[in-house]
Each structure stands twice: as C-alpha cells, then as structure tokens.
N, C-alpha and C positions, 0 to 999 in steps of 0.2 A: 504494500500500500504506500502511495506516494505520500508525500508532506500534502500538497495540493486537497489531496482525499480526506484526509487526517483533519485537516480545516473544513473541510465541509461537513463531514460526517459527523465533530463535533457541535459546532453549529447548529445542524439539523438536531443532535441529540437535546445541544440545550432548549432549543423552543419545541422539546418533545414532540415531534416528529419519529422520529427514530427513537428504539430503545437501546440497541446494542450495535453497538460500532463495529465490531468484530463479523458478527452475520451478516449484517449489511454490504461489510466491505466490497466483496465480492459481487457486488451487482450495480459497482463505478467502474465508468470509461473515461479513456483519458485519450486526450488529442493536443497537437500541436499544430496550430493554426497561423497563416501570414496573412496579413490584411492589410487595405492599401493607404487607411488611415489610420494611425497611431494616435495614442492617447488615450488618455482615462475619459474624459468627455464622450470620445466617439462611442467605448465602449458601453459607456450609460445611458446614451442617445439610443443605441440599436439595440439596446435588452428591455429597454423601459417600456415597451408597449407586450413585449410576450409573456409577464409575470408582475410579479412586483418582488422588486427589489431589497430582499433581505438583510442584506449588509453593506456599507459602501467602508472598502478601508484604503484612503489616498497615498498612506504611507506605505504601504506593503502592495501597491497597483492594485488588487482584487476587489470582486465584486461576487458577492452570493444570491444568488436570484429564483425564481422558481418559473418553469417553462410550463405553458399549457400544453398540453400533447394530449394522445389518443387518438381514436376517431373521430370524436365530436368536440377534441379539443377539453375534455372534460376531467382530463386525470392531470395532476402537477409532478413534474421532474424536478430536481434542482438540482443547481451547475455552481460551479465556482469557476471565472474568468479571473484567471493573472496575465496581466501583462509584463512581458519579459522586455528583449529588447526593441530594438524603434521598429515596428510591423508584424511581432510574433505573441504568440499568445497562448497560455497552457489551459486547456481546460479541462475539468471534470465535471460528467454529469452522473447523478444517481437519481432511480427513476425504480419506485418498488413493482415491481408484476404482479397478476394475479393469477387467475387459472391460465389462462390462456396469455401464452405470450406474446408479445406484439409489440417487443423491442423500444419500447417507451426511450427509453435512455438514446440510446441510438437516433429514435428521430429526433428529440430534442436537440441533441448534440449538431444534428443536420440542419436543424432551424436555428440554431445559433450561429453558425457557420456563413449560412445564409444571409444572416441579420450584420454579420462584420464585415463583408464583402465590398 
C-alpha cells in the first residue's frame, strides 16, 4: 500500500466511511497521470463538479474528493489527487463493490482523468 493510499484510506476511516484500513486496502488503484495544466487551482476547478471535495491540503498538493460513478451515477468513489511535478499527478481511487462488480474504482479513476485533460 502506497503512502498516497495510507492518506486516503485514513481519511475515509476518520469520517467513518470505512472501518478497517487493512481490508479495504486492496480495493485502491493507483495511476500516474500528465496533464497539460498544472496547479493546484486546475486541479480543484476539474474535481469540483464530480463530488464534493473532502479535503483540500495546499501544503502537501493533494486533494481528497469523492466521485459519483455507477450506472446512474449513484454510488461514490473517492480519490486522492497529488500533485507531483509541473504536469504529473498520482492518484488513488477507492471505490467499495457490491455483488456485482462493475469496477466502480476504475471508472472513476477514468473520469478523473478525463476531468484533468
């Protein structure tokens, strides 16, 4: 488990969300992403309309947010956005399943992708 993860998954624990950090783990992805505007701005500009934004931390670049995803848009992921250096950007998304999978995680991580472009 990454540091990146480690910070979300806590996070998620403390506004109980999650109960156990350990089980969880394993159902975070992680990507590294280049995108053609840099900055913490752009980043908040392009997440601010698919969740609402859980933590903003200017000192340490990142940003904890929660993505609508599903079919109907009806289920929440959440992501942590760091930005590294000038155009790259590490993210993690955790996104819990139900019976049926349908890669929640995965498409959020797509629609944020998407949203930095």
């Amino acid at each position: 488990m990454t540091s990146l993860a480690t910070i979300l998954l806590k996070e998620l624990k403390k506004k109980h969300i999650i109960s156990d950090i350990d089980k969880e783990s394993e159902r975070v992805i992680y990507e590294t992403i280049t995108f053609n505007k840099p900055g913490d701005l752009h980043i908040r500009d392009a997440i601010f309309g698919m969740g609402t934004i859980l933590k903003e931390d200017l000192d340490n670049h990142y940003y904890i947010t929660s993505v609508k995803t599903g079919l109907f848009n009806n289920v929440l992921a959440y992501a942590i956005i760091q930005r590294n250096e000038e155009g790259t950007a590490d993210i993690a998304v955790y996104a819990k399943e139900g019976i049926i999978k349908q890669n929640l995680a995965r498409k959020a991580l797509e629609r944020i992708q998407k949203a930095l472009q």
